[in-house]
C-alpha positions in Angstrom: 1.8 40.6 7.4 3.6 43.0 10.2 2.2 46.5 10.8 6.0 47.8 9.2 5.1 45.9 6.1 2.0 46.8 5.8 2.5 50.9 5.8 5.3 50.2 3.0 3.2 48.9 0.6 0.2 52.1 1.3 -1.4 52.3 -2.0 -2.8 55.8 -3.8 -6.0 55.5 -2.0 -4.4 55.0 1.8 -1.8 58.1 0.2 -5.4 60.3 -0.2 -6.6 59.6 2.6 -3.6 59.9 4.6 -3.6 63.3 2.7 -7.3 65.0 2.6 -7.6 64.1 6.5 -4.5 65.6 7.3 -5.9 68.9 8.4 -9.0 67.8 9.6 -6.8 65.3 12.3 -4.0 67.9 12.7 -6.6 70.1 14.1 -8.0 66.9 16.2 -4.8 66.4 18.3 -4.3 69.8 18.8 -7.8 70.5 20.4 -7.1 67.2 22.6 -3.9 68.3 23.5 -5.4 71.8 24.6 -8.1 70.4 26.2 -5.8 67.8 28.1 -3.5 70.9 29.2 -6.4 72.5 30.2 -7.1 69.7 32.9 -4.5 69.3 33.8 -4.0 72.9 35.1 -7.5 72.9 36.8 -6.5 69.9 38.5 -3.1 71.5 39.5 -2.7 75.4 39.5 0.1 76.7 39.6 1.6 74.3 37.6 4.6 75.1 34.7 3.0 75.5 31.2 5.7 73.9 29.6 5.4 71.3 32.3 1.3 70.9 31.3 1.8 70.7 27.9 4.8 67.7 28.2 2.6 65.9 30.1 -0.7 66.9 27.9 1.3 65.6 24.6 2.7 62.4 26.2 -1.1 61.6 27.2 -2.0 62.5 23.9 0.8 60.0 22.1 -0.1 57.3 24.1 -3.6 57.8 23.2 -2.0 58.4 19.5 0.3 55.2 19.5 -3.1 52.6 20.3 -5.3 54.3 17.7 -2.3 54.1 15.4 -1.6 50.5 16.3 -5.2 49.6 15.9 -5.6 51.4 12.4 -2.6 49.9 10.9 -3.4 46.5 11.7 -7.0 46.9 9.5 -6.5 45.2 6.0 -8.7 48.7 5.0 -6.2 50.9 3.2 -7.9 54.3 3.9 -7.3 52.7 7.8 -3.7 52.6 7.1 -3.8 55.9 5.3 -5.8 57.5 8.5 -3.0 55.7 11.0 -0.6 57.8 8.7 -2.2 60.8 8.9 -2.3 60.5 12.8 0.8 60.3 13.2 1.7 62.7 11.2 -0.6 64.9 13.0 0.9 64.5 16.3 4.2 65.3 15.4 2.9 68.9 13.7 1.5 69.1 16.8 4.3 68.8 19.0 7.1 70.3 17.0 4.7 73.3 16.4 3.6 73.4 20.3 7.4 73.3 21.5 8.2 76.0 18.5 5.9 78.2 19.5 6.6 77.5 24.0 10.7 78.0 23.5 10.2 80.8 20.9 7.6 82.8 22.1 6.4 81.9 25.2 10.4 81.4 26.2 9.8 78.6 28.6 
């Protein structure tokens, strides 16, 4: 059964899970992206914020896209449901992190 096939047929308890850990991942990603950025701009002063964070998030999606690989292969649904949530995660992440650069930080 392919990874694709596999997330199409989530049942209700890969759906909670997917759902109650949600916030708690959300909040995950965003520390790691932070923390990432943060790194970065020790390693590199002087460096473009908007620059650190594109590089922080594309480190954090790689990081994202194994975890989520590795999850959605388990035959566990709340696995599946936690791959979902994941990815989910990242992209309120980065849609929320370039909202907030272009809009109020006007990169």
């Amino acid at each position: 059964m392919t990874a694709l096939t596999r997330l199409n047929n989530l049942d209700s308890r890969a759906w909670s899970t997917a759902t109650w850990s949600a916030p708690f991942v959300t909040q995950l990603v965003l520390a790691l992206v932070i923390v990432t950025s943060w790194l970065l701009g020790k390693w590199h002063p002087g460096t473009n914020g908007a620059i650190l964070f594109l590089i922080s998030a594309a480190v954090v999606f790689v990081l994202g896209a194994v975890l989520c690989a590795a999850l959605t292969r388990s035959a566990s649904a709340r696995a599946r449901g936690l791959a979902l949530s994941l990815a989910g995660s990242f992209a309120v992440v980065l849609v929320g992190g370039l909202v907030y650069g272009l809009w109020i930080l006007a990169w």
